[in-house]
C-alpha positions in Angstrom: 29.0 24.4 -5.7 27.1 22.6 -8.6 23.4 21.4 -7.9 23.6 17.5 -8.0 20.5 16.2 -9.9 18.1 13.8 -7.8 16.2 11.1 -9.0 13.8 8.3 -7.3 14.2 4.7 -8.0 11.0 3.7 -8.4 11.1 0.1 -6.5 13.4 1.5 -3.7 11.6 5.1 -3.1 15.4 6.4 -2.9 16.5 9.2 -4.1 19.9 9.2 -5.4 22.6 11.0 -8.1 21.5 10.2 -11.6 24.9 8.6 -12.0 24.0 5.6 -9.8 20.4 5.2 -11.6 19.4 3.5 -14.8 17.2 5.2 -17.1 14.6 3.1 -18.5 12.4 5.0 -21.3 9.1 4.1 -23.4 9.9 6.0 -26.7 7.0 7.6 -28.4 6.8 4.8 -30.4 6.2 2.6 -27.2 9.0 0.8 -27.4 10.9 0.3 -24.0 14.7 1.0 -23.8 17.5 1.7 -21.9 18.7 5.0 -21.8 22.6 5.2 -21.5 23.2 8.8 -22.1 19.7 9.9 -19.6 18.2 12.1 -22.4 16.2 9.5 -24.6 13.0 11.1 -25.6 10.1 9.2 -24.0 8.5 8.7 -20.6 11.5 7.0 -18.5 11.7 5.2 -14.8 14.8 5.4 -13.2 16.4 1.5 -11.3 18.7 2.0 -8.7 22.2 0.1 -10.2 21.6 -3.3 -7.9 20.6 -6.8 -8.8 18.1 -7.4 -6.0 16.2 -3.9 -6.9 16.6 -5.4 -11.1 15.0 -8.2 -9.9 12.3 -6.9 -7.4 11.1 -4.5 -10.4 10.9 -7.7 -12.8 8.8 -10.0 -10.2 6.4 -6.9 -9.1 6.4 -5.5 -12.7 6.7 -2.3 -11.2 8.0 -0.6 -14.6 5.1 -1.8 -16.1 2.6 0.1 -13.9 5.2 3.2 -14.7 6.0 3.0 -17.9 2.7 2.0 -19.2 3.5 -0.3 -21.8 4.7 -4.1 -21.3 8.6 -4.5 -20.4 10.1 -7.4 -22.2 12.4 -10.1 -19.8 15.0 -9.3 -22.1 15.4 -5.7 -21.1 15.5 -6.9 -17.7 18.6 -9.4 -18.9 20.4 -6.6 -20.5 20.1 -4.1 -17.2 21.4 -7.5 -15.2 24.2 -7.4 -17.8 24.8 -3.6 -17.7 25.2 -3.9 -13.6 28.2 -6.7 -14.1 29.8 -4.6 -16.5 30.2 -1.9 -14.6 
């Protein structure tokens, strides 16, 4: 049996399947973005896939405090818009 890879959300504390996480990276050249593909080369915070958690992490600016750098309201738009798309 394959080893299924863990990550913790950081609002939620879960861990969970990388497949029902979103990677969010600060590049070297701290920029923040999201990471589709989960190998982006930066420092990255992982968002459970829900609306509520999205939002949570935008009002507390938890991915702030992780990522070290400021996190733009449009990347929080584009995760909302990732979500419904799936």
């Amino acid at each position: 049996m394959k080893k299924i890879p863990l990550r913790k959300c950081v609002v939620t504390g879960e861990r969970l399947e990388k497949k029902s996480l979103i990677r969010i990276v600060r590049t070297p050249e701290n920029s923040v973005i999201i990471d589709e593909t989960g190998r982006a080369n930066g420092r990255g915070a992982y968002l459970k896939k829900d609306e509520e958690v999205i939002l949570k992490a935008k009002k507390t600016k938890i991915l702030e405090k992780h990522l070290e750098v400021t996190v733009d309201d449009i990347i929080y738009d584009n995760l909302l818009k990732l979500i419904k798309n799936e």
